[in-house]
GUKOL-397141 format. One record per residue (C-alpha): residue number from 1; x, y, z. Coordinates in Angstrom, 3 decimals, decimal comma, padded with zeros to 6 digits, m for minus. Layout:
N
    n         X         Y         Z
  NUM         X         Y         Z
...
END
This chain:
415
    n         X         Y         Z
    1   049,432  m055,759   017,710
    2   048,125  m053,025   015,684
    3   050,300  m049,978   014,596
    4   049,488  m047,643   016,953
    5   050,598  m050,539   019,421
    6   054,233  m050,414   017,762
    7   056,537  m049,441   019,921
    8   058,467  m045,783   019,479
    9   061,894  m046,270   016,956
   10   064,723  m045,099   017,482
   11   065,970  m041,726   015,323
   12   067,038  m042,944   012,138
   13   070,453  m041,228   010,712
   14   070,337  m040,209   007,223
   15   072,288  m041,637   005,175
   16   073,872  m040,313   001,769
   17   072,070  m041,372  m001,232
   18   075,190  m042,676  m004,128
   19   074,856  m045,764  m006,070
   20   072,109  m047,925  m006,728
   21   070,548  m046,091  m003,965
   22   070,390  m042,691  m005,587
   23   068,004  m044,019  m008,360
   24   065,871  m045,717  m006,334
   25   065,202  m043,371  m003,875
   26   064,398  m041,040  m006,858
   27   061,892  m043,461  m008,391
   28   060,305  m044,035  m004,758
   29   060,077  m040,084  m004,710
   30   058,684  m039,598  m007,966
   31   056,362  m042,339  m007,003
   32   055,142  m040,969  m003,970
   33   054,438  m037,595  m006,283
   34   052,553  m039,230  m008,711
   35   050,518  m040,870  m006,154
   36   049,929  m037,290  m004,361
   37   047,403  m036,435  m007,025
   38   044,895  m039,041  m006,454
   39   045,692  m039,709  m002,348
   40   047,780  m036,989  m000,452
   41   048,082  m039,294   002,654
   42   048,567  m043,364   000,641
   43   051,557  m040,535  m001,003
   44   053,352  m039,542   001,904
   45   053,169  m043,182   003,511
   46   054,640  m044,582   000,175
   47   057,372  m042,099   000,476
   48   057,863  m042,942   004,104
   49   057,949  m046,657   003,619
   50   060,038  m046,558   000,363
   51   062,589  m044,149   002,002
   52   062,980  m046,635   005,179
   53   063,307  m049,217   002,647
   54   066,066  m048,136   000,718
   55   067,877  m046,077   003,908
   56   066,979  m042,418   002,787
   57   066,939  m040,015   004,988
   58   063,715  m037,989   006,649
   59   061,937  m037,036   003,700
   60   061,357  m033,318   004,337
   61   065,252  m033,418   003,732
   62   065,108  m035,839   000,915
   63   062,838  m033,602  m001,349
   64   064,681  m030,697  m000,424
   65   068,210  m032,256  m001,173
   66   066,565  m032,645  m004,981
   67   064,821  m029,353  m004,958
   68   061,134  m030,585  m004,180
   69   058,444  m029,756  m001,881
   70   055,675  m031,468  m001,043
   71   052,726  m028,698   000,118
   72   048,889  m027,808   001,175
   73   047,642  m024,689   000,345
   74   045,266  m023,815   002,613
   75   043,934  m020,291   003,282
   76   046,672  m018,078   002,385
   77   048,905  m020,222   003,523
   78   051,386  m023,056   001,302
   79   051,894  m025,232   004,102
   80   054,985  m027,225   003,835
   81   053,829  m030,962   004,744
   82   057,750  m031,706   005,940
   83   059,821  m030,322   008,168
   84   063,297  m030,097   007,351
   85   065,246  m032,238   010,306
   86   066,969  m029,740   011,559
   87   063,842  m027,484   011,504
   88   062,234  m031,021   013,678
   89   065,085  m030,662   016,122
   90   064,441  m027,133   016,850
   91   060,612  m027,132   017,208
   92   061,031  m030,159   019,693
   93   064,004  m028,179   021,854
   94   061,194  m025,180   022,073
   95   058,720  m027,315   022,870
   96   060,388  m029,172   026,290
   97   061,865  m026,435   027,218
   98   058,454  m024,868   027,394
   99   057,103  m027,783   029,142
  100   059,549  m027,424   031,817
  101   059,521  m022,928   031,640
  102   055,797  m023,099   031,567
  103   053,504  m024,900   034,496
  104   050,466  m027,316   033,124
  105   051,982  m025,704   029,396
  106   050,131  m028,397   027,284
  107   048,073  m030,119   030,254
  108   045,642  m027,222   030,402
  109   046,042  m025,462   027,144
  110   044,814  m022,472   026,274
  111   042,573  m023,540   023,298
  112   043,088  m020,500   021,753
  113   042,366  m022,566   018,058
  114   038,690  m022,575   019,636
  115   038,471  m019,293   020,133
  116   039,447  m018,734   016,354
  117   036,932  m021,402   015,349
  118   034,422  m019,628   016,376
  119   035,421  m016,375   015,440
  120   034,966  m017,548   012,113
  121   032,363  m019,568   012,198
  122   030,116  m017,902   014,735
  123   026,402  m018,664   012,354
  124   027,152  m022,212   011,443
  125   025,509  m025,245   012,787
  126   028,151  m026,778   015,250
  127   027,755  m030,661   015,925
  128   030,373  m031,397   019,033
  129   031,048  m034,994   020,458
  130   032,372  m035,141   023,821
  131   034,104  m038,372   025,209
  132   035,093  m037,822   029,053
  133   032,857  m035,499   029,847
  134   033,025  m035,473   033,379
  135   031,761  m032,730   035,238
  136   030,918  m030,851   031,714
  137   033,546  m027,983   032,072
  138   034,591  m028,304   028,347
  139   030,971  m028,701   027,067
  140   030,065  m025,542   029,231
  141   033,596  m023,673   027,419
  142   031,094  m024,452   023,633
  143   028,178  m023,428   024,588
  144   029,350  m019,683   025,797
  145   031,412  m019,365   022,758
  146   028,447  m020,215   020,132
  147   025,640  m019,635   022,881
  148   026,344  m017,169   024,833
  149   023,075  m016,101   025,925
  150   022,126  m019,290   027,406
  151   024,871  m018,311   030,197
  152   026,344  m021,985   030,504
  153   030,185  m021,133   030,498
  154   032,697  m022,761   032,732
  155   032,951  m020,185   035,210
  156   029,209  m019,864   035,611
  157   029,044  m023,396   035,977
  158   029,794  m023,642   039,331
  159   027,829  m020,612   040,071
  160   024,796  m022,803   039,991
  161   026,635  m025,613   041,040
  162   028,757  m025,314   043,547
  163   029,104  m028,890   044,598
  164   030,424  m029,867   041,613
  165   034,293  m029,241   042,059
  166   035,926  m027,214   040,234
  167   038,803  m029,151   037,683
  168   042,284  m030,140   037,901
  169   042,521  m027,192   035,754
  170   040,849  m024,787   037,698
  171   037,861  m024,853   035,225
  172   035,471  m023,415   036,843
  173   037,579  m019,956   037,252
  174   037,819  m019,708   033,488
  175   036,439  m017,077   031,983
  176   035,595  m017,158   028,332
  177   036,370  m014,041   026,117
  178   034,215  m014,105   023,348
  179   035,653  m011,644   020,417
  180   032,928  m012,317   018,048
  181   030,159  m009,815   017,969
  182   027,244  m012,534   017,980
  183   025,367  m012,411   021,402
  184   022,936  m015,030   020,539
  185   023,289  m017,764   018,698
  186   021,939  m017,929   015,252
  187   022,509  m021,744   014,054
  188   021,899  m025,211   015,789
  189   024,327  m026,768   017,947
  190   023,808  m030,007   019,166
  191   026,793  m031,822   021,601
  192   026,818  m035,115   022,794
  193   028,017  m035,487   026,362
  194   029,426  m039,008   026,578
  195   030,456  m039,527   030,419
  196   030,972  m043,476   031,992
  197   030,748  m041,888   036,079
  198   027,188  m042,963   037,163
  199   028,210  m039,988   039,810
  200   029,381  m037,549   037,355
  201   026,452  m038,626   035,239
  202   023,702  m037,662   037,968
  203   025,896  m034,295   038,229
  204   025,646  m033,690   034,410
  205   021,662  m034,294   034,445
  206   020,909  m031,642   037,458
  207   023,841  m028,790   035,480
  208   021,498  m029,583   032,138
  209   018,385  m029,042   033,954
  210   019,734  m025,828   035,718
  211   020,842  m024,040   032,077
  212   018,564  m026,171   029,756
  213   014,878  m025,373   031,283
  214   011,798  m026,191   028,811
  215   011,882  m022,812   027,408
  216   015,459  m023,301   026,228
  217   015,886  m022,745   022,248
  218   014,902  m026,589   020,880
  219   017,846  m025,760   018,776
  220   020,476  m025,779   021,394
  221   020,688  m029,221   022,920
  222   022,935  m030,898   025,532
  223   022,547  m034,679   025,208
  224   023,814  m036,756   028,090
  225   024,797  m040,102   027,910
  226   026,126  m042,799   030,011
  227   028,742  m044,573   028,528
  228   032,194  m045,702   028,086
  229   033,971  m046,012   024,917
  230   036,835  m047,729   023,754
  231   037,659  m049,703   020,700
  232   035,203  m052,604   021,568
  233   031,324  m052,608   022,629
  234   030,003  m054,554   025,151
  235   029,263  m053,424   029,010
  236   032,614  m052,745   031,430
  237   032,868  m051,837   034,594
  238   033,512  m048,129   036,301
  239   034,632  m046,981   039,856
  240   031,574  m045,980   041,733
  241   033,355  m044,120   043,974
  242   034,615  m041,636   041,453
  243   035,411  m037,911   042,976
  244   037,872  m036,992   040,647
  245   038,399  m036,552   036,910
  246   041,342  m039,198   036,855
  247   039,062  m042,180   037,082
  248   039,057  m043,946   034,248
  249   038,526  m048,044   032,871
  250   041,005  m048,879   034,789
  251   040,569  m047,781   038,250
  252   040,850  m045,083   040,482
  253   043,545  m042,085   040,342
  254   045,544  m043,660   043,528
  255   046,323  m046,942   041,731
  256   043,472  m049,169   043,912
  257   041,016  m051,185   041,991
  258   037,535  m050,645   044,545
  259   035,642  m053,269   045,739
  260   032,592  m051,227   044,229
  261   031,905  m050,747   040,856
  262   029,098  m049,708   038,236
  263   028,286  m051,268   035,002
  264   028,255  m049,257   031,664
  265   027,816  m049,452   028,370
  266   030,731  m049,726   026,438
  267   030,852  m048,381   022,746
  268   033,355  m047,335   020,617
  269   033,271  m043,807   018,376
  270   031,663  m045,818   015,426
  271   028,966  m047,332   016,988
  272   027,828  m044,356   018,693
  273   027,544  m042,853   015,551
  274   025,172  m045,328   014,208
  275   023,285  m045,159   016,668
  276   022,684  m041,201   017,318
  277   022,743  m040,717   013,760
  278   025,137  m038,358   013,863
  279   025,845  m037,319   009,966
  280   029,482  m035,482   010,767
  281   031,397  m034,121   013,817
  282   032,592  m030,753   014,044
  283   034,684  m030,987   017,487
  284   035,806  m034,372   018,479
  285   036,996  m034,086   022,416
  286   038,738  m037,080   023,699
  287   039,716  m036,949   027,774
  288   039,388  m040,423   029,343
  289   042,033  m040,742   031,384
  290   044,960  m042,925   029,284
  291   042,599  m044,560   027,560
  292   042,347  m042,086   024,680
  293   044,156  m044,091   021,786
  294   041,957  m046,959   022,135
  295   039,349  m044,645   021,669
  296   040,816  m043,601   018,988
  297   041,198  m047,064   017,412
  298   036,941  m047,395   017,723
  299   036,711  m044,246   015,503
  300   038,751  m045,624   012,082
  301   035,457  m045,828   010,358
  302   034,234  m042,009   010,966
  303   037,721  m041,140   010,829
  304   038,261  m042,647   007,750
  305   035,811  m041,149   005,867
  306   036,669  m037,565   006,923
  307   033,610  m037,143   009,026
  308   035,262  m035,890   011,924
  309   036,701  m031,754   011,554
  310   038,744  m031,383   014,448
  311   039,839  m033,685   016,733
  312   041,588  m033,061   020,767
  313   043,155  m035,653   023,062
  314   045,135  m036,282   025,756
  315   048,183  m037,883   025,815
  316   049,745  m039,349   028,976
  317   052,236  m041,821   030,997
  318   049,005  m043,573   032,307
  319   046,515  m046,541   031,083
  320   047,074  m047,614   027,622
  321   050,184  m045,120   026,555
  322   052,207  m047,690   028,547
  323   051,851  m049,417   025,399
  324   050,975  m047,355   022,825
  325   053,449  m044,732   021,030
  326   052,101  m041,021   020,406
  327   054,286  m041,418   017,203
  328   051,951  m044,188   016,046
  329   049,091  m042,527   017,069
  330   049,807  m039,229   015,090
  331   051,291  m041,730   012,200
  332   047,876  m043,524   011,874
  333   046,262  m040,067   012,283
  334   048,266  m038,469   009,514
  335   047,264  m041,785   006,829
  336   044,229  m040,556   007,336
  337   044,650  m036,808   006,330
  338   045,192  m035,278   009,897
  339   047,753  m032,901   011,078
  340   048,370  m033,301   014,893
  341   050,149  m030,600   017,233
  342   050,405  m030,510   020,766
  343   047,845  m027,737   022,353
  344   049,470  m025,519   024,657
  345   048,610  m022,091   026,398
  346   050,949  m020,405   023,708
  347   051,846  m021,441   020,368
  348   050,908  m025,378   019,283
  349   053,784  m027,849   017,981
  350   053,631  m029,668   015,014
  351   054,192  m033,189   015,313
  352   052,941  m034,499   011,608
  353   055,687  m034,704   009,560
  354   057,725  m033,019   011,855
  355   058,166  m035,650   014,516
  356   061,307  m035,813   016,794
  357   061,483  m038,675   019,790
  358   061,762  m035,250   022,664
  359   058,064  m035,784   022,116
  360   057,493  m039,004   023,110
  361   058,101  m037,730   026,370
  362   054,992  m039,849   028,780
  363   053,931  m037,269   029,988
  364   050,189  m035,229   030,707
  365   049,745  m033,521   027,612
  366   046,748  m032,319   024,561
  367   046,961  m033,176   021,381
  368   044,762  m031,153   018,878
  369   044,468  m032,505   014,908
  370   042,870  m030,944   011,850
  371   041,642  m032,482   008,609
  372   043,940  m031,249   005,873
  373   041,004  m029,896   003,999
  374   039,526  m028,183   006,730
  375   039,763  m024,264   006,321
  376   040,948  m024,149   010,263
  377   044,500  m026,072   008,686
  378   045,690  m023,126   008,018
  379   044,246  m021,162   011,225
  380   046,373  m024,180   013,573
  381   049,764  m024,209   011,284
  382   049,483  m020,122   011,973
  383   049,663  m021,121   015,582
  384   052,101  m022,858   015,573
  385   055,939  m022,409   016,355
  386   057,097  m023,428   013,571
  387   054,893  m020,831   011,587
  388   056,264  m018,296   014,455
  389   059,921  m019,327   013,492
  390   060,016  m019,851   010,291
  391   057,379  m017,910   008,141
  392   058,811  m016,773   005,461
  393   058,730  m020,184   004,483
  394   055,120  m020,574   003,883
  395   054,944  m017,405   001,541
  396   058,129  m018,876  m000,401
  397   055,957  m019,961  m003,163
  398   053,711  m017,018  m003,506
  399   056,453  m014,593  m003,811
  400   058,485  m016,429  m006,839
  401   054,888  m016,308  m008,658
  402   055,096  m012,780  m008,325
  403   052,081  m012,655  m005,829
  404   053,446  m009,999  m004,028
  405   054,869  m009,565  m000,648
  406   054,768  m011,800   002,346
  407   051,207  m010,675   004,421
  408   051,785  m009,251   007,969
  409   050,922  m011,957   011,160
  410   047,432  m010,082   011,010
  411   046,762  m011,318   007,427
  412   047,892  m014,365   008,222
  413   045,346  m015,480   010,548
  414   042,631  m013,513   008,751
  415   040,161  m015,783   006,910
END
């Protein structure tokens, strides 16, 4: 079974470093800091293995117990890139007791991170994959941010459209407030619409033609394509019945496998890729249904090589998470150089480096991740709660190099 496949361990106590124990945990740190330099990520899973292997404790208390800190800087911000445990603890308490407080908290986020992507980087060509596109809600949410004057937003959607129904979410009521000045877009933006439903897919191809006539800017363009992806190619099958947006590779929403089905493509992140010749992906959007780590799984090689900027998911008690840990997932995620929080319609939670088992809690959720060396790092961590609880913390640094004082929440989520 592969690591994501592991399942979720149990909280590990720390345990006090004396003995032989003391100097080898200190040469596994000092390890792990030497191998920082050339590989941020092969450094903090050496730390993590060597700590399990000589019964440390979590490491964001280790370095702190001898007076290190392991950081990013990113923006104006010197992100911290462990929590302390007791700092895990807390975030995780906030975080359920939201989910409970707060209806649909982090199954129908806000996306406010979005929002702030495009307010600062409303001129640049935008390339957006995305996977579970069903009735094209989220791809309609791009467009009006970076497009607005082709008029394809969610709520307008429907407008033209009315059979298509409207979202667990209520989608097609959302209304997109655009605080950039740009009216028109001034940059290409190209998304890839990746949707298995042969129904959903005949729905997609009459929205496109209604906001994408042949006078539409060549620029802007709304590919739709049929097809499932996983972590394997070959063809599967779909529900042909589909009239929801919890169908998925595994059958209907009620539990029923119909007597009817369609055959698809199937693909995996990689191979599609390849074969669009897509150079790099701005906006990865993963929503199929439970089946989103194995998805995951087919992207390693674009992954890998840091071609993907931000990446969303959903995480959920259906499909493959019956098997598959969110720890693992955001483990494997953060060897490759990505931070993972859970969305939400208020502040995001950091689960990289920060993980507590409250959040392997099967349950509907979205995950958002950023590439460390992505300039929206520090835009996410200044959404976060633990940024909202605990931000002194992240000007620490600054102010003992006499760089003055700590910037007010404005300044911090300036560019």
């Amino acid at each position: 079974m592969s690591s994501a496949g592991r399942a979720l361990r149990r909280p590990r106590t720390p345990a006090t470093a004396s003995g032989i124990i003391k100097p080898l945990l200190g040469v596994v740190i000092a390890a792990g800091i030497l191998y920082v330099a050339v590989e941020a990520a092969g450094g903090r899973n050496l730390l993590d293995e060597g700590l399990r292997a000589v019964g440390g404790a979590d490491i964001g208390t280790a370095l702190t117990s001898i007076g290190l800190t392991m950081s990013t800087v990113s923006g104006d911000l010197e992100i911290r890139e462990y929590c302390r445990s007791e700092h895990s603890s807390e975030l995780a308490w906030h975080f359920r007791n939201q989910t409970v407080d707060v209806p649909f908290y982090t199954a129908c986020p806000g996306s406010g991170w979005l929002e702030r992507f495009q307010e600062l980087a409303p001129s640049a060509p935008l390339m957006v994959v995305d996977i579970g596109c069903n009735k094209g809600y989220s791809s309609a949410h791009v467009f009006s941010l970076w497009a607005p004057e082709l008029g394809f937003a969610p709520d307008t959607l429907r407008t033209k459209r009315p059979e298509v129904p409207c979202g667990t979410c209520a989608d097609c009521n959302e209304q997109v407030l655009v605080k950039s000045t740009v009216k028109k877009h001034s940059a290409p933006l190209t998304l890839f619409c990746v949707e298995p439903s042969m129904r959903n897919f005949a729905h997609l191809i009459l929205t496109r033609d209604a906001f994408f006539p042949p006078t539409s800017p060549p620029d802007l363009q709304w590919y739709i394509v049929n097809a499932a992806v996983s972590n394997v190619t070959g063809v599967s099958h779909f529900p042909r019945g589909c009239v929801d947006e919890l169908c998925s590779l595994q059958g209907n929403s009620d539990g029923t496998r119909p007597r009817d089905f369609d055959y698809v493509p199937l693909t995996t992140l990689d191979a599609l890729v390849k074969d669009y010749a897509i150079p790099a992906i701005d906006i990865l959007k993963i929503d199929t249904e439970g089946f989103d780590a194995t998805v995951i799984l087919g992207s390693m090689e674009v992954l890998a090589r840091g071609r993907v900027s931000l990446l969303t998911f959903e995480y959920h008690e259906v499909g493959v998470w019956r098997e598959y840990a969110l720890r693992d997932v955001v483990e494997k995620l953060d060897g490759l150089d990505y931070v993972c929080y859970f969305d939400s319609k208020q502040t995001l939670s950091r689960m990289t480096s920060c993980w507590d088992p409250a959040y392997e809690y099967y349950n509907w959720s979205n995950v958002v991740c950023v590439k460390r060396t992505h300039f929206m790092y520090a835009e996410l961590e200044a959404m976060s709660s633990r940024f909202e609880r605990h931000r002194a913390e992240y000007y620490a640094g600054k102010r003992a190099a006499g760089q003055g004082k700590e910037p007010t929440v404005q300044d911090a989520a300036s560019p």
